[in-house]
C-alpha positions as CSV (number, residue, x, y, z in Angstrom):
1,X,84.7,-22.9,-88.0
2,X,84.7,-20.5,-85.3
3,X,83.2,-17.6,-87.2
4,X,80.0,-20.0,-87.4
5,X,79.7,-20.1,-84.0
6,X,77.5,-16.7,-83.6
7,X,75.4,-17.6,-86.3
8,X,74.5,-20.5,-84.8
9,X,73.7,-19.1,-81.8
10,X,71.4,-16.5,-83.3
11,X,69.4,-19.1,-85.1
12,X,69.0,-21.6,-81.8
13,X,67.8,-18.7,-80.6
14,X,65.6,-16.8,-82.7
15,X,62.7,-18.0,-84.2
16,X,64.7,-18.8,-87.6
17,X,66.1,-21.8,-85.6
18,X,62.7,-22.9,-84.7
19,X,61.2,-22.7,-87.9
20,X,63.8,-24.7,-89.6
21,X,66.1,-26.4,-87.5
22,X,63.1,-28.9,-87.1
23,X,61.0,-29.4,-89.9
24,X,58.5,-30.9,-88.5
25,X,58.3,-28.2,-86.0
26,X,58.6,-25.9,-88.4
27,X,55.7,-27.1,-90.4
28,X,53.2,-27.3,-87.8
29,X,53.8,-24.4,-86.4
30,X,53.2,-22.4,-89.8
31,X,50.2,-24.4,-90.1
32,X,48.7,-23.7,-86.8
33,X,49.8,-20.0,-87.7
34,X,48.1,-19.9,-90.4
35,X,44.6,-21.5,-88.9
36,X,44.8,-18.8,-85.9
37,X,45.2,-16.1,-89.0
38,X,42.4,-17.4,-90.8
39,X,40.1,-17.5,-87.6
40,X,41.1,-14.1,-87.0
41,X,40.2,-12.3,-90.0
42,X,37.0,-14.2,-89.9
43,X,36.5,-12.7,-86.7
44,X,37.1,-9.2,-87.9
45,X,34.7,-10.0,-90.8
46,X,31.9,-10.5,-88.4
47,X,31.8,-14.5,-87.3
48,X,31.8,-14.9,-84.2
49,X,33.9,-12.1,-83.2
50,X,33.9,-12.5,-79.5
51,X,35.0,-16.0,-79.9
52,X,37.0,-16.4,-83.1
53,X,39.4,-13.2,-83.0
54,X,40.6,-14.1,-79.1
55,X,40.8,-18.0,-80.1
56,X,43.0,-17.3,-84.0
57,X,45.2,-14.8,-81.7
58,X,46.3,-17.1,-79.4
59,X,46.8,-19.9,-82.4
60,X,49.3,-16.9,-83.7
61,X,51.6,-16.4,-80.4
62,X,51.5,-19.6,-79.2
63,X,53.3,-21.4,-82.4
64,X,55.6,-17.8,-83.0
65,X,58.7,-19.5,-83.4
66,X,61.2,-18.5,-80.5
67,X,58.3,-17.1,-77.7
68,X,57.2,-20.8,-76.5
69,X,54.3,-18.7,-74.4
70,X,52.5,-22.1,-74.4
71,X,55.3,-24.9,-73.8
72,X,55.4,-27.1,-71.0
73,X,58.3,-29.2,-69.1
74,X,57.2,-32.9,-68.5
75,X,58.3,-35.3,-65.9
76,X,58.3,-39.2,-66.3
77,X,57.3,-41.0,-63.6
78,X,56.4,-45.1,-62.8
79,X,52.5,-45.0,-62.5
80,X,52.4,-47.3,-59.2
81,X,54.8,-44.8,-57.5
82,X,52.3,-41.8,-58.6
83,X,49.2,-43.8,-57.4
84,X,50.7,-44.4,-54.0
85,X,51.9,-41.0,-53.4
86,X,48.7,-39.2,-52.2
87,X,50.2,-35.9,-52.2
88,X,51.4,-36.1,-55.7
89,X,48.1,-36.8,-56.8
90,X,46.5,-33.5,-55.2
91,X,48.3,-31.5,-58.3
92,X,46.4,-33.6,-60.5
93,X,44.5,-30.1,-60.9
94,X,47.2,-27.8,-61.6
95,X,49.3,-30.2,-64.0
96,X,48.7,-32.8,-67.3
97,X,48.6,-36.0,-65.9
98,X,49.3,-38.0,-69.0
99,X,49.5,-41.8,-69.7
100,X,52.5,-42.9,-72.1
101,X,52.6,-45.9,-72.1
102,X,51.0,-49.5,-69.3
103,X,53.4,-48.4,-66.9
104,X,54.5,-44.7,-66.8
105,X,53.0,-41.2,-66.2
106,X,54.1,-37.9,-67.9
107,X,53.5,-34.7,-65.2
108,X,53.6,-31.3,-67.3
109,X,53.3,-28.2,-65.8
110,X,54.2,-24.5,-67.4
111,X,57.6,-24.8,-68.5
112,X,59.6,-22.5,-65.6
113,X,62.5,-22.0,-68.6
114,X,60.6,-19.6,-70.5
115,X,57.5,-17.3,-70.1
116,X,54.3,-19.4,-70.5
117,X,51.6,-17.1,-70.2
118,X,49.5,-18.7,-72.6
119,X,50.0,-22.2,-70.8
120,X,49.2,-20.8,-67.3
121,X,45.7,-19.2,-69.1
122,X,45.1,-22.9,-70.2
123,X,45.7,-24.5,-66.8
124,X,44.3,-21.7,-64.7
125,X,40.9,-21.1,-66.3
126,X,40.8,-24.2,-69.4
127,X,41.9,-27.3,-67.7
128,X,40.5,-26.1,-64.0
129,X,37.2,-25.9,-65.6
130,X,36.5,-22.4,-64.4
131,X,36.2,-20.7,-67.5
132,X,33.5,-22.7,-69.4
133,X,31.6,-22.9,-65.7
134,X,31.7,-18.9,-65.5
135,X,30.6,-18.5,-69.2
136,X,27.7,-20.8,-68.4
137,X,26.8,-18.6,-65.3
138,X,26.7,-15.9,-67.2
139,X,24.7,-17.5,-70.0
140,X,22.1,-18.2,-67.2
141,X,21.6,-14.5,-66.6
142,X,21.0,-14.1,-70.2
143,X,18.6,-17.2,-71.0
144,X,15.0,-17.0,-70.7
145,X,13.5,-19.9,-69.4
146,X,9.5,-18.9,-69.4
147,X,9.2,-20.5,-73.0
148,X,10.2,-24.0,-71.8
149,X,8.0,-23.7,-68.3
150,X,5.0,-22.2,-70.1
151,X,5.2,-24.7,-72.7
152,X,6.8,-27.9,-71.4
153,X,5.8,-30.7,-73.8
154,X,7.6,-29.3,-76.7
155,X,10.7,-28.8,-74.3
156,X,11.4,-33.0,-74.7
157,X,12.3,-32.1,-78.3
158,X,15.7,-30.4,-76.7
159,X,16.0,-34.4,-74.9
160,X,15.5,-35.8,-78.7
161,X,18.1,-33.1,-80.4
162,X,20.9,-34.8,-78.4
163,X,20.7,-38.1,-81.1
164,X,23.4,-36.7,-82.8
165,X,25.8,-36.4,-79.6
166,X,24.8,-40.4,-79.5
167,X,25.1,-41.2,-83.4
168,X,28.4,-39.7,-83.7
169,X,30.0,-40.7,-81.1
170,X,29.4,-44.5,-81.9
171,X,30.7,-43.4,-85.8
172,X,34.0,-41.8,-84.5
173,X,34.8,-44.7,-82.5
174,X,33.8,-47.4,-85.0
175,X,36.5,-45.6,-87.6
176,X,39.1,-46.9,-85.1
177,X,41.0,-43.8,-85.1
178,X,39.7,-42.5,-81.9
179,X,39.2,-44.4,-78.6
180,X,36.0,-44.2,-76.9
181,X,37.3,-40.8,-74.7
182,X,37.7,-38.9,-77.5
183,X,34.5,-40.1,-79.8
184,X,32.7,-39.0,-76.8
185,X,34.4,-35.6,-76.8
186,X,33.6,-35.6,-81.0
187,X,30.0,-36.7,-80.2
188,X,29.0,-33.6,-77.9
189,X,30.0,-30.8,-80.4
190,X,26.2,-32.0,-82.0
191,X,24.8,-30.3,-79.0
192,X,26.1,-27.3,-80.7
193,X,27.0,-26.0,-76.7
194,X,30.2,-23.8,-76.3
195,X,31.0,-24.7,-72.9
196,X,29.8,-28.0,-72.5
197,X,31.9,-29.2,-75.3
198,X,35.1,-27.4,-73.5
199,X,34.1,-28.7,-70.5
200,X,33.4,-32.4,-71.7
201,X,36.9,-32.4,-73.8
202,X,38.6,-30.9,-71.0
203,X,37.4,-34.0,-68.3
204,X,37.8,-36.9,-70.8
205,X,39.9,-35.7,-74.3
206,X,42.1,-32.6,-73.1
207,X,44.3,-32.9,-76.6
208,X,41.1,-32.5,-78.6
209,X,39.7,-29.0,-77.0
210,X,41.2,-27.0,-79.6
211,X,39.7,-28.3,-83.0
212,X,36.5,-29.4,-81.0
213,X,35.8,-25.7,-79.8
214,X,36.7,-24.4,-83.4
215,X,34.1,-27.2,-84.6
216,X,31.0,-26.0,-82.5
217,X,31.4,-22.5,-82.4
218,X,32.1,-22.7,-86.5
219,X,28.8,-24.7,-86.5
220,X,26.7,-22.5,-84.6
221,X,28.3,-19.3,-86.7
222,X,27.0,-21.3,-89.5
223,X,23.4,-22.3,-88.0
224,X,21.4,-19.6,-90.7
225,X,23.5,-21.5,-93.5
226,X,22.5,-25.3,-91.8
227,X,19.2,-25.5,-91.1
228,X,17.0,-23.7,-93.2
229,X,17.7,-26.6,-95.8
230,X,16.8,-29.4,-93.6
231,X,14.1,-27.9,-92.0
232,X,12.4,-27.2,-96.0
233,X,12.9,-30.8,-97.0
234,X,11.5,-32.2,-93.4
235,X,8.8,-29.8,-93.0
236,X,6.6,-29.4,-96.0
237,X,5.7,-25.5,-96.6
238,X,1.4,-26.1,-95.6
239,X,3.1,-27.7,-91.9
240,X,5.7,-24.5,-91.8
241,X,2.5,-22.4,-91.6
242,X,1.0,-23.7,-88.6
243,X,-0.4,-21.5,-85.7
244,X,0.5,-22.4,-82.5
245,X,-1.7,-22.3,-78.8
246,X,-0.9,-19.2,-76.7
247,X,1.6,-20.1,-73.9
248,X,0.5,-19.9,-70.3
249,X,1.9,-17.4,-68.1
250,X,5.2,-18.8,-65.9
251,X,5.8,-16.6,-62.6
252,X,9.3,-16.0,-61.5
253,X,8.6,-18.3,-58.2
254,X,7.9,-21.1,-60.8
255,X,11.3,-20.9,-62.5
256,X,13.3,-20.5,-58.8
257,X,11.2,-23.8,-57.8
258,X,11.8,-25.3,-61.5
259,X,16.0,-24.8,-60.7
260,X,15.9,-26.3,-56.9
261,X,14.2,-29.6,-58.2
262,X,16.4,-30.0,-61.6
263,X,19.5,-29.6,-59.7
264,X,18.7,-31.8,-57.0
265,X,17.6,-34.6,-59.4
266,X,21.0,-33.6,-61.2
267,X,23.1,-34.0,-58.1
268,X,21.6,-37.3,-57.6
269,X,21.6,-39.0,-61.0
270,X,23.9,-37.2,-63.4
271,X,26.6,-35.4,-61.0
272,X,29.2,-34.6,-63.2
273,X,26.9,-32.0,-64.8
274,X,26.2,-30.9,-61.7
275,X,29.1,-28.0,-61.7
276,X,26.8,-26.3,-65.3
277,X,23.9,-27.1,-64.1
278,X,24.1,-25.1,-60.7
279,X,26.2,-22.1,-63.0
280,X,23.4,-21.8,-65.3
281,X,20.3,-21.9,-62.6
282,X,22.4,-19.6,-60.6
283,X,22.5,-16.9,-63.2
284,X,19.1,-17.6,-63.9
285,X,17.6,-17.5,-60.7
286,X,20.0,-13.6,-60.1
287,X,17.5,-12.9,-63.4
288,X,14.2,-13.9,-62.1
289,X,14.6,-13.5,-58.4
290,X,13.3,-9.6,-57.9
291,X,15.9,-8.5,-55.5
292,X,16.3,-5.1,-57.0
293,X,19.9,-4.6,-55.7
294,X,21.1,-7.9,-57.0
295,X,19.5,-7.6,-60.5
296,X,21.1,-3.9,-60.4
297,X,24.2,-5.4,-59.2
298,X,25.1,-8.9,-59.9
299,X,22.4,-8.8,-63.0
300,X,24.8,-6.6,-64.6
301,X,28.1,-7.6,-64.0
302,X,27.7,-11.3,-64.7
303,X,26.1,-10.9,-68.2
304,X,28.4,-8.1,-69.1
305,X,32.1,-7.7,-67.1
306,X,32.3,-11.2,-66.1
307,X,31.1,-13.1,-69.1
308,X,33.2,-11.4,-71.0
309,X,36.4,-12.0,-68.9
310,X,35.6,-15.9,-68.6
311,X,35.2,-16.0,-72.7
312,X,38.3,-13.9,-73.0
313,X,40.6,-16.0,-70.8
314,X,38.8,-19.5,-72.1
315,X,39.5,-18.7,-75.5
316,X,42.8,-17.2,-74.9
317,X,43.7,-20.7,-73.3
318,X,41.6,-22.8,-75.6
319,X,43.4,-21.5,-78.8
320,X,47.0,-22.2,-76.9
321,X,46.3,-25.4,-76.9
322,X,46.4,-26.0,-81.0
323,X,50.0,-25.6,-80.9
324,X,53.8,-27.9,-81.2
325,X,54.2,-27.2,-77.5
326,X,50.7,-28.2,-75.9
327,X,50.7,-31.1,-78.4
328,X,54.6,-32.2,-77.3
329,X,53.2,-32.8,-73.9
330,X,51.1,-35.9,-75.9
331,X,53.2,-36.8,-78.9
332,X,56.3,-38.8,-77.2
333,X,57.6,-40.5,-80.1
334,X,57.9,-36.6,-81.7
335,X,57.6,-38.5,-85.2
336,X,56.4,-36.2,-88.2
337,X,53.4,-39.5,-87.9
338,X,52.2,-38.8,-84.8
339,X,52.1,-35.1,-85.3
340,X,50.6,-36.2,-88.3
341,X,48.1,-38.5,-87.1
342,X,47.0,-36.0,-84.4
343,X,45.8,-33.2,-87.6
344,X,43.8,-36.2,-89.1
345,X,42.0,-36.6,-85.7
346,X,41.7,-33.0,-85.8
347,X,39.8,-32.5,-88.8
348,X,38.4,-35.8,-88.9
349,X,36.9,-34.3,-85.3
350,X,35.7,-30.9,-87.6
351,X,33.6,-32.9,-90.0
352,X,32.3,-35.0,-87.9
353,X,31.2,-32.3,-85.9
354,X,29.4,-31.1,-88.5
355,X,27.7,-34.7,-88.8
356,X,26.6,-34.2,-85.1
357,X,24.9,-31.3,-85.5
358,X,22.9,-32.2,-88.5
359,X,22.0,-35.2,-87.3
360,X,20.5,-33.4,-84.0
361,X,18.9,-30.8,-86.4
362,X,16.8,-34.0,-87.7
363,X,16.5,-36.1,-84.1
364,X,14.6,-32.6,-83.0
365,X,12.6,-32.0,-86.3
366,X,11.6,-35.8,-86.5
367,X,10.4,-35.6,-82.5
368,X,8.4,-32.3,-83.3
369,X,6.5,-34.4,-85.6
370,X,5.7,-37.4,-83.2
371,X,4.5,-33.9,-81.2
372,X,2.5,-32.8,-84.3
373,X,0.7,-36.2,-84.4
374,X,0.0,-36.3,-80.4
375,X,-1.5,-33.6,-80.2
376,X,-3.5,-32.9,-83.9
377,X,-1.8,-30.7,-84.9
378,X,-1.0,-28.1,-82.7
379,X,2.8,-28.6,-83.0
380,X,4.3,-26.7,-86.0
381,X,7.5,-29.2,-86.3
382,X,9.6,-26.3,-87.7
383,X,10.4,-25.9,-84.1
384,X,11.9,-29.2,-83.9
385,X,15.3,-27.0,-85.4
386,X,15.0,-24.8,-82.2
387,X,16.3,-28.4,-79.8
388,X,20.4,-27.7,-80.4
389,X,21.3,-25.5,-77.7
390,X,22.4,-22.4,-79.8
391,X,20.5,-20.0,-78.1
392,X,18.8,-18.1,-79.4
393,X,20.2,-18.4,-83.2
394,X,18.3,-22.0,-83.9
395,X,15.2,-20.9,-82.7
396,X,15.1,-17.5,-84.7
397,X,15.8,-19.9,-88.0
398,X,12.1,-21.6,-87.3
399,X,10.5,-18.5,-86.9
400,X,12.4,-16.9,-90.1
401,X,11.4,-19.9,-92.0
402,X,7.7,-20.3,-90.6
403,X,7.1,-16.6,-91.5
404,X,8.6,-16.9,-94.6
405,X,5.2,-18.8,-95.8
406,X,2.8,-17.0,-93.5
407,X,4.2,-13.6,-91.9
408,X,1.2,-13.8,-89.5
409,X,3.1,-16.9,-87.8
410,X,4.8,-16.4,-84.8
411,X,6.6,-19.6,-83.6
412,X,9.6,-17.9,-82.0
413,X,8.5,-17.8,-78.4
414,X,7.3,-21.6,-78.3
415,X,10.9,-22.5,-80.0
416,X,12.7,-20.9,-77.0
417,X,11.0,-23.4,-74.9
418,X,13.2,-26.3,-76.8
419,X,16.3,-24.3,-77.0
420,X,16.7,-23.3,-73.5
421,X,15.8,-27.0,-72.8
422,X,18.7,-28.3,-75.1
423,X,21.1,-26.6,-72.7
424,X,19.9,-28.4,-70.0
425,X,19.7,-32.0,-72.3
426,X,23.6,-31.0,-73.4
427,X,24.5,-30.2,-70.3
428,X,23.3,-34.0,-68.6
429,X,24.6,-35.8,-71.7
430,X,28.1,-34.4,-71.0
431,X,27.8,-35.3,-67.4
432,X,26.6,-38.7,-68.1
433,X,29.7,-39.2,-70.9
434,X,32.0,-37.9,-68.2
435,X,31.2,-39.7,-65.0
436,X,31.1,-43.4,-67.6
437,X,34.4,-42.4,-68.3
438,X,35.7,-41.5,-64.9
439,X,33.6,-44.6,-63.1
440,X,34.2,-47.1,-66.0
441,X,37.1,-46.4,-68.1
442,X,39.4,-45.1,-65.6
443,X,40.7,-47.1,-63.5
C-alpha cells in the first residue's frame, strides 16, 4: 500500500530498521551494546578507568543502530591479480587485506557512504600499529629499569613468566577452533602486556583485538584478586619472609649502554619486536639521559599529553572493532553461525586468557625457586609473581604479601627488576610469534 511507503522508509533508515529488520544484526549489536555498557560503568566504578570507559564507549557508538561510525565497504578481488599488482599491494597498510576463500581477496577500507570515524581511528592508529608503539614509548618514560640492572639474575624470572604465552597457545590451537594465528594472538594475553597483545593481534589475528585487549587489561585490573592465592599455596609463609641482599647501585650511563646492546641484539635476532623495543628504550633513555631540557620537555609530554592521546585513540579504535560492521568485513557467509561461531572464539579467547596468565604467575614463581636453591637462599620466591609485565601492580602483590608475614621485609625494589624485565621477555615473544607467522605461515 502506498501509505506504507514512509514508514518503511523511516525504519530503513533509522536505527529501528537496523535493530529489527535483521535479526541477527539486531542481536549482536544489542549484545555488543551491552558489553561496551558494562565496561563502561566498570570504568566509572574505578577499573581501569583510562582504559575501560574509552574502550565500553566506543563498543556503545559503534553497534548504535543507524550511525555505522565503524562500517567498512569491501572489494573482491582474484588473489593472483592482487599479488602481481605491486601498487595495489602498497595500501596493504591503510586497508584489511582479508582472505575468503584459496583464491580471492576482500580489500575494506572506511565505508565512503557514511561517516566512519570510528573505523578511520581503527586503521589510522590500531591497525597501523602507532598507537600501541606510542603507548609503549611512553611507558618507557615511566618504567624504572635500575631494579633489573642492579639485580640481573632474578630478572631471567621475567624470561620464565612467558610459559604461559607458550602453554596456551598450544591449548587454543589443539581445541581446533582456532588456527595457529590466532592461538598465538590468545597465547600472548598471559604476558599480561597491553600493547604487546594489540600489537601481536593486530600483525597476525586483527578479528580477535577486541576481546583479546578486554582479556588482558581485565586480567591485570584483576592482578590483587589473582595472585595473592597462588603465590600462598606456592610459597610457604617461613619462605614469604625472606630478606633479600641490598641491590648495587646502576648509573644512568649503565642503562643508555644496557638499551644500545638489547636493541641491537633485537634487531638482529627477533626484529619484529624491534618497532617496542626501540619505543620503550627510547622513552627510557629521555628518563635517564640528564639532558635537563629534554627531561623538562619531552620527559613530560610523553608520559603525560602523549600517552594519554595514543591510549585514547587505541582504545577508541580498539573497542570499534567489537562490532556487526568490523566483524562483516570477516563473516562472508553473514550466517547467524558464523557470527555465532566468532562470540565462542571470543570468549573462549577471555578464559583462556585468564589460563595464560595464571599459568605465567606459576612459570615465574616455580623459576624463583630454582633461584632460591642456586643461590641458598637469598631468593625470596614471592617475587617470582613480579615476572608478568604488569608494571608495577604484580610486583607491589609480592611485597604486600611478603610484609604481610614480616613488615620488616622489603622485596618491592628487587621484584621491579623481573617486572620491567617481563616487558622486555613479552615484547621478544610477540616478535618471535609474528615474524613465524609472517616467514612461515604466510606465504
Amino acid at each position: 500500500m502506498a501509505w506504507m511507503d514512509p514508514l518503511q522508509i523511516f525504519l530503513q533508515q533509522s536505527g529501528i530498521g537496523a535493530l529489527f529488520g535483521n535479526p541477527i544484526e539486531g542481536a549482536i549489536r544489542l549484545l555488543f551494546m551491552a558489553w561496551g555498557f558494562v565496561l563502561f560503568v566498570l570504568g566509572l566504578r574505578r577499573v581501569e578507568p583510562l582504559l575501560l570507559m574509552p574502550l565500553g564507549i566506543a563498543m556503545v557508538l559503534a553497534n548504535a543502530p543507524g550511525l555505522h561510525l565503524a562500517s567498512f565497504s569491501c572489494s573482491y578481488v582474484p588473489k593472483k591479480l592482487f599479488e602481481s599488482m605491486h601498487v595495489a599491494q602498497g595500501f596493504a597498510g591503510a586497508a584489511n587485506i582479508i582472505p575468503i576463500n584459496a583464491t580471492h581477496l576482500a580489500i575494506c577500507t572506511p565505508d565512503p557512504h557514511s561517516t566512519p570515524i570510528l573505523a578511520w581511528i581503527y586503521q589510522l592508529f590500531v591497525k597501523t600499529e602507532i598507537g600501541p608503539i606510542l603507548i609503549f614509548f611512553g611507558i618507557g618514560t615511566l618504567s624504572d629499569f635500575r631494579p633489573m640492572l642492579s639485580y640481573p639474575v632474578a630478572s631471567i624470572i621475567g624470561a620464565a613468566a612467558q610459559l604461559g604465552i607458550i602453554v596456551v597457545s598450544v591449548i587454543a590451537f589443539s581445541t581446533g577452533l582456532f588456527n595457529l594465528e590466532e592461538a598465538m594472538a590468545v597465547g600472548v594475553v598471559g604476558g599480561a602486556d597491553g600493547p604487546t597483545t594489540i600489537y601481536t593481534a593486530i600483525n597476525i589475528a586483527p578479528h580477535l583485538v577486541g576481546p583479546l585487549t578486554i582479556a588482558v587489561y581485565s586480567y591485570i585490573a584483576l592482578i590483587p584478586v589473582i595472585q595473592p592465592p597462588i603465590a600462598r599455596v606456592l610459597v610457604p609463609r617461613k619462605y614469604r619472609a625472606i630478606k633479600m641482599p641490598p641491590p648495587r647501585e646502576v648509573k644512568a650511563r649503565d642503562i643508555i649502554l644496557f638499551w644500545i646492546v638489547t636493541c641491537l641484539a633485537v634487531a638482529f635476532l627477533v626484529p619484529h619486536a624491534l618497532p617496542l623495543i626501540i619505543a620503550l628504550a627510547l622513552g627510557n633513555i629521555i628518563k635517564e639521559c640528564g639532558i635537563t631540557e629534554v627531561v623538562m620537555r619531552y620527559g613530560k609530554t610523553v608520559p603525560e599529553a602523549l600517552l594519554d592521546i595514543a591510549t585514547i585513540l587505541t582504545m577508541l579504535g580498539v573497542g570499534s572493532t567489537l562490532s556487526y560492521d568490523f566483524l562483516s568485513q570477516f563473516v562472508v557467509s553473514k550466517s547467524a553461525e558464523a557470527y555465532l561461531a566468532f562470540l565462542c572464539k571470543a570468549f573462549l579467547a577471555l578464559g583462556l586468557g585468564l589460563v595464560a596468565f595464571v599459568i605465567s604467575t606459576i612459570g615465574g614463581i616455580g623459576f624463583a625457586w630454582i633461584l632460591y636453591l642456586a643461590t641458598k637462599g637469598k631468593i625470596n620466591p614471592l617475587i617470582g609473581c613480579a615476572g608478568v609485565s604488569a608494571v608495577p601492580i604484580s610486583a607491589r602483590v609480592a611485597q604486600r604479601e611478603a610484609a604481610r608475614v614480616d613488615p620488616s621485609v622489603y622485596i618491592l625494589y628487587h621484584a621491579l627488576g623481573p617486572n620491567v624485565a617481563g616487558v622486555i621477555g613479552t615484547a621478544i615473544v610477540a616478535g618471535t610469534y609474528i615474524g613465524f607467522v609472517k616467514s612461515v605461515l604466510t606465504p
